[in-house]
C-alpha positions as CSV (number, residue, x, y, z in Angstrom):
1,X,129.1,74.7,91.6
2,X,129.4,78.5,91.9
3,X,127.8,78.7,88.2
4,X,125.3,76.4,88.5
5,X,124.1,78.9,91.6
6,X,124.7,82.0,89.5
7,X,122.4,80.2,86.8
8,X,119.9,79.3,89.7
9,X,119.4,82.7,91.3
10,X,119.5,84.4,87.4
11,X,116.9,82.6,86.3
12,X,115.0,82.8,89.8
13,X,115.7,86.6,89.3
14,X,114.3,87.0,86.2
15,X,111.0,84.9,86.8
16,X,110.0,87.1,89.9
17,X,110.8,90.3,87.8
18,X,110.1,90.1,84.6
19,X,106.6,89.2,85.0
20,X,105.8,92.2,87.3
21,X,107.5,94.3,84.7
22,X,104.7,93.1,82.0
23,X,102.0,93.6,84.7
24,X,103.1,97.2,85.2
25,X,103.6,97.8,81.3
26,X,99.5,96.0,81.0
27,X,98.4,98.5,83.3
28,X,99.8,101.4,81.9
29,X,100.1,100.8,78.1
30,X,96.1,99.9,77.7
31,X,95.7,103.0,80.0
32,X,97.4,105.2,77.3
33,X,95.8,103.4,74.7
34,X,92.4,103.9,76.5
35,X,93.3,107.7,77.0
36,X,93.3,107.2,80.6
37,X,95.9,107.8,83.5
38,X,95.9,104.3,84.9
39,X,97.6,103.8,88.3
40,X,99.1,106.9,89.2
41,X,99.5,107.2,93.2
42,X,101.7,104.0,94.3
43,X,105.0,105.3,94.3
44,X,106.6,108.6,93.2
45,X,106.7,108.4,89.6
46,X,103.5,107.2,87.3
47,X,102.4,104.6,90.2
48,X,105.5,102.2,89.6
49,X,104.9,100.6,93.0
50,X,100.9,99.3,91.9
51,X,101.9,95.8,91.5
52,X,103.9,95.9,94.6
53,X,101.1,97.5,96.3
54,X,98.9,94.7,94.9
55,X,101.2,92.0,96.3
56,X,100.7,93.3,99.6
57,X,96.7,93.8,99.4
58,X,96.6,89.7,98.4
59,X,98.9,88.8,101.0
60,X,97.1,90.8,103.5
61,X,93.8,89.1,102.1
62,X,92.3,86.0,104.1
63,X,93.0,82.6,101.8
64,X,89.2,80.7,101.7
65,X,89.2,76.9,100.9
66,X,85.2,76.6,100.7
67,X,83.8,73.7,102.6
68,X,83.1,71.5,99.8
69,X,86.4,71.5,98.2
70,X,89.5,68.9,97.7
71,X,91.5,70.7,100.2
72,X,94.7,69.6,99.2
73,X,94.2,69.5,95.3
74,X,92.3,73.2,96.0
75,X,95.9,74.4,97.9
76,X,98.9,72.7,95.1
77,X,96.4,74.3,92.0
78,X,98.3,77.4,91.8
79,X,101.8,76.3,92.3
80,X,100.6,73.6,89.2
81,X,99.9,76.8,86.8
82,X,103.1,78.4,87.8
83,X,105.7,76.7,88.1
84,X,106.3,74.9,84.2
85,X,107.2,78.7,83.1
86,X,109.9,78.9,85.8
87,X,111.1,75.5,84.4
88,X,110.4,76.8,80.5
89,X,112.5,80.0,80.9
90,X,115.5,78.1,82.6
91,X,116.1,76.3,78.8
92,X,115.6,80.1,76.7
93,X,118.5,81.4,76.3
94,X,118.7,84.9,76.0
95,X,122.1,84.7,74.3
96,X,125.0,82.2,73.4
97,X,126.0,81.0,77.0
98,X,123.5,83.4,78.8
99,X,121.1,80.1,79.5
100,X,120.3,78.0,82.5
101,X,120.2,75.1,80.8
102,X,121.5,74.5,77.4
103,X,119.4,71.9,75.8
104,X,119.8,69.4,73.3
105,X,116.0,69.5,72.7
106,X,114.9,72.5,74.5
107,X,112.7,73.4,72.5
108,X,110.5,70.3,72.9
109,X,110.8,70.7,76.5
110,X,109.8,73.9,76.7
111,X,107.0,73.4,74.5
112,X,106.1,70.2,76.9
113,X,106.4,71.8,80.2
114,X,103.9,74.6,78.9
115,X,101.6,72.2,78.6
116,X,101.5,71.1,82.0
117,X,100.2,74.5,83.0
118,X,96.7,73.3,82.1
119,X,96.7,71.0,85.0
120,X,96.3,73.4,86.8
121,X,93.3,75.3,85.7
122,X,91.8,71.6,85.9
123,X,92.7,71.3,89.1
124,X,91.8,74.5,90.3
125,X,88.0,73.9,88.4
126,X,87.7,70.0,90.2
127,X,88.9,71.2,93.5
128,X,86.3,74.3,93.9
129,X,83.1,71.9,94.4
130,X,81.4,74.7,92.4
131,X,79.5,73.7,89.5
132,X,80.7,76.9,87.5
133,X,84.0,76.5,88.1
134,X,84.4,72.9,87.0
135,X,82.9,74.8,83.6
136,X,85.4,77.0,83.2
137,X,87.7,74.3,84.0
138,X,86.3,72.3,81.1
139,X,86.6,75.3,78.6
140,X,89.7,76.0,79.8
141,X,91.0,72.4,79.2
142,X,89.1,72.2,75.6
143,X,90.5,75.4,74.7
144,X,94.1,74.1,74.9
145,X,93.6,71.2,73.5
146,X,92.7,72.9,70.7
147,X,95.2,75.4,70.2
148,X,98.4,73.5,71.0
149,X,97.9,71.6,68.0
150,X,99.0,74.8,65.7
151,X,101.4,76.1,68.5
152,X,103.6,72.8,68.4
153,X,103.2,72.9,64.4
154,X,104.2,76.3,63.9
155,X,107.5,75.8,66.3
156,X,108.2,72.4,64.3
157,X,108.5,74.7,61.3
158,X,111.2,76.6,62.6
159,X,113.1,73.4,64.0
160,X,112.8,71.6,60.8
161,X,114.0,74.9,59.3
162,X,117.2,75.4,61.9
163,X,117.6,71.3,61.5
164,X,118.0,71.2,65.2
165,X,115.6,71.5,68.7
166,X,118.3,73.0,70.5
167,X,116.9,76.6,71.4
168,X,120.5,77.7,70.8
169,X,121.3,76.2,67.6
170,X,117.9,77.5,66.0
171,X,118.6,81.3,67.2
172,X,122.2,80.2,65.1
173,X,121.0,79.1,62.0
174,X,118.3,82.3,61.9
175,X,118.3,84.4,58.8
176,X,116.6,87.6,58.6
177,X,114.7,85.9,55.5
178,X,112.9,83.9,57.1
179,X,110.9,86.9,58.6
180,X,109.1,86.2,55.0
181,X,109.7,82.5,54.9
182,X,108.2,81.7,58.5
183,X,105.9,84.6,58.9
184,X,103.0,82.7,58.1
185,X,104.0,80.2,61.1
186,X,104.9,83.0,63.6
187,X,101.0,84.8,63.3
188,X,99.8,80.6,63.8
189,X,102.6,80.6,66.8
190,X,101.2,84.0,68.3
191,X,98.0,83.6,68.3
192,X,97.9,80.0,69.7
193,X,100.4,81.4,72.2
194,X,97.5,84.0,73.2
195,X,95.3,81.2,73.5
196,X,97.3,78.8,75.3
197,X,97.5,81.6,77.8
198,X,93.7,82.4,77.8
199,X,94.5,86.0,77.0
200,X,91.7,88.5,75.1
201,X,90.3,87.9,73.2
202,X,90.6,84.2,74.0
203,X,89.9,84.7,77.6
204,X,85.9,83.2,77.0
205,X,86.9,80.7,79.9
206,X,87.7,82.9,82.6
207,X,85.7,85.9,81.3
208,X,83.5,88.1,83.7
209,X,80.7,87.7,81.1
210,X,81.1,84.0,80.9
211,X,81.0,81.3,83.9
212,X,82.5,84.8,86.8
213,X,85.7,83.8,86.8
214,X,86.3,80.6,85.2
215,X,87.7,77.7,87.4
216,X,89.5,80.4,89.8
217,X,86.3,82.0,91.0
218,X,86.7,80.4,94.2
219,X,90.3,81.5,94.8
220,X,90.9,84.4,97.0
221,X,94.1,86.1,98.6
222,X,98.0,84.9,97.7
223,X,96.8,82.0,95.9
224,X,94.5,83.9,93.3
225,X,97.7,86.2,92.9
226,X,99.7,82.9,91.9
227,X,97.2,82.5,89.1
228,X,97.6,86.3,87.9
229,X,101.6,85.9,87.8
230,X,101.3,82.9,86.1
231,X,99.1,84.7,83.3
232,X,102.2,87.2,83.2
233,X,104.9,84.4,83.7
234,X,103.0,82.8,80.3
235,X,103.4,86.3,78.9
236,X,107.6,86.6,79.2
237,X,107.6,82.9,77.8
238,X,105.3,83.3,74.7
239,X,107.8,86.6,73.8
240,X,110.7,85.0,74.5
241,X,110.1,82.1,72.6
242,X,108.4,84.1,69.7
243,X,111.9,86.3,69.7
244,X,114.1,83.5,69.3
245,X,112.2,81.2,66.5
246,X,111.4,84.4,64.7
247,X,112.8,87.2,65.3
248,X,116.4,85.7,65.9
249,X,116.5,86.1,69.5
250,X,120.4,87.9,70.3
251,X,120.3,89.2,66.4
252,X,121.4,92.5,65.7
253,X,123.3,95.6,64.7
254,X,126.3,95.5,66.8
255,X,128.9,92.9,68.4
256,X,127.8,89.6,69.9
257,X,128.7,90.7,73.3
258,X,125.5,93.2,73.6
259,X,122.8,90.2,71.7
260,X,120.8,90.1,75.0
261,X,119.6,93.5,75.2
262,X,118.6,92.9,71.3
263,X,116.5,89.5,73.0
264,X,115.2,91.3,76.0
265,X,114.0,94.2,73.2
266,X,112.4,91.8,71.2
267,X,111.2,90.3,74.6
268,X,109.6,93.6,75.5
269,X,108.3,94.0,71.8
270,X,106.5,90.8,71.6
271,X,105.1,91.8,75.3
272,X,103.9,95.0,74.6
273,X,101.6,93.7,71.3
274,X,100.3,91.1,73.4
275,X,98.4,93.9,75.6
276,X,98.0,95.9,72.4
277,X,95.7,92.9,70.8
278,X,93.7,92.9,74.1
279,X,93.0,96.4,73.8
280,X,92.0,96.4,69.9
281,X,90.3,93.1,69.8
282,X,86.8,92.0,71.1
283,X,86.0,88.2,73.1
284,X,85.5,85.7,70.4
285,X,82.5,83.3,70.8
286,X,83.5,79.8,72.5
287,X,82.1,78.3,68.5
288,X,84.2,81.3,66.9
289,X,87.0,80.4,68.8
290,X,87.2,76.6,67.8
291,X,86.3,77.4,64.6
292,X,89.5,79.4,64.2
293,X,91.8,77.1,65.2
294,X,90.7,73.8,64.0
295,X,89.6,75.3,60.1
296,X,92.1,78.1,60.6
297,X,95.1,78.0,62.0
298,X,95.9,74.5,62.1
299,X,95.6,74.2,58.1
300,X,97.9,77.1,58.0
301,X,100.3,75.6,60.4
302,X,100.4,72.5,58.0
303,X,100.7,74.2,55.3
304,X,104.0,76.1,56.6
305,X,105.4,73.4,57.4
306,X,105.3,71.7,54.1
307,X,107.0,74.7,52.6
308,X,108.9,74.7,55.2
309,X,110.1,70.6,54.1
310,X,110.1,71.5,50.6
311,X,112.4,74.6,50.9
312,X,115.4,72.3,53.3
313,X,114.5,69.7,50.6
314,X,115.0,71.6,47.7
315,X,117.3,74.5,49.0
């Protein structure tokens, strides 16, 4: 009982920190890419204390449910878009025994809880009783539709490779070859992970220039923050996933004993290029955006994983 609690509050832990800690690196990574200061005056050392700061300012802001809306659909949207990557990072483990939940087929339940996350933008786009927002909604669904397709490929590749969906049992059977083997599959992976997670320069559904804000335009105060940690919550998931198909998750110089800081490096890693491709990379058209996935990425995805078949096959 005492470890299941331990596990609990760990993973509870992790999912209320770890996505402030990508928020605060966001703000101030693209601000030293940018050659800017970025938040500077929250706290006593290079505004550490924004997000928190932030947190208070949405707390403190008055939560509107406009008058035409589904009222209680409008109010569950949010907790709908975040809570599937509280249940996805209980099954990642971060090293042999250092897991909330060591499953058989974790990764096919991670991959299927992600996808609930969608919902939620519906949700959020039906429940606003604004035309615009429904929109977004829409794009947001098609969008995802579109790019899980590759995403779920490119992770098959590595489970076909590993012979197992165990999360575990695949960051065993890693070998630093298949950084050449797999690459092809982790850049499909990545960038349909960016996607999934409507992140720039896939972010045409909730862009400014776009419909405003996508299906979350109406959302103001706490519940408009639960949207923005779940952006970051999808963030820690995508890298931690990414490190352990690809990058070998707890791999590295050293003993066993000190694998998860190798996974929360990689974590961090993977974290800090996802801000680096918003930075370098401009909006792609909503026709440029299918076009890449469906006559892009998903041929490549199939083709990896028929190498992938022929190499456990032959090899």
């Amino acid at each position: 009982m005492l470890e299941f609690v331990v596990r609990v509050v760990g993973v509870l832990v992790a999912f209320l920190v770890a996505p402030l800690l990508v928020g605060q690196a966001e703000h101030k990574v693209m601000a030293h890419m940018q050659s800017r200061l970025g938040p500077m005056y929250a706290g006593a050392f290079h505004g550490w204390a924004q997000l928190v700061a932030d947190g208070v300012k949405f707390v403190q802001k008055e939560s509107v449910v406009p008058a035409a809306a589904d009222r209680r659909v409008f109010e569950w949207a949010p907790i709908v878009a975040l809570l599937p990557y509280l249940a996805a990072l209980a099954a990642i483990p971060l090293a042999p025994g250092i897991v909330a939940a060591d499953l058989d087929s974790g990764l096919f339940f991670v991959l299927a809880v992600m996808s609930i996350g969608v919902l939620g933008s519906l949700m959020a786009g039906w429940a606003s009783g604004n035309k615009y927002s429904l929109l977004g909604g829409l794009r947001v669904a098609a969008q995802l539709m579109s790019y899980e397709l590759p995403f779920v490929l490119a992770a098959a590749s590595v489970a076909v490779a590993a012979g197992s969906l165990s999360l575990t049992e695949i960051g065993h059977a890693w070998n630093p070859w298949w950084l050449l083997w797999q690459l092809p599959g982790m850049i499909v992976f990545f960038i349909a992970g960016l996607a999934e997670l409507q992140r720039p320069p896939f972010d045409m559904p909730v862009a400014d220039s776009e419909v405003i804000f996508g299906p979350y335009t109406e959302y103001t105060g706490l519940r408009f923050a639960l949207f923005l940690l779940a952006e970051y919550a999808g963030i820690v998931i995508l890298a931690a996933l990414t490190s352990v198909l690809f990058l070998g998750g707890w791999s590295g110089p050293g003993p066993e004993s000190i694998g998860w800081i190798w996974s929360i490096v990689k974590i961090a890693f993977v974290s800090v290029l996802v801000i680096w491709v918003r930075v370098s990379f401009p909006r792609l058209r909503a026709d440029q955006l299918q076009k890449l996935a469906w006559q892009g990425l998903v041929p490549v995805a199939l083709a990896q994983l028929a190498l992938t078949g022929i190499g456990v096959t032959v090899f």
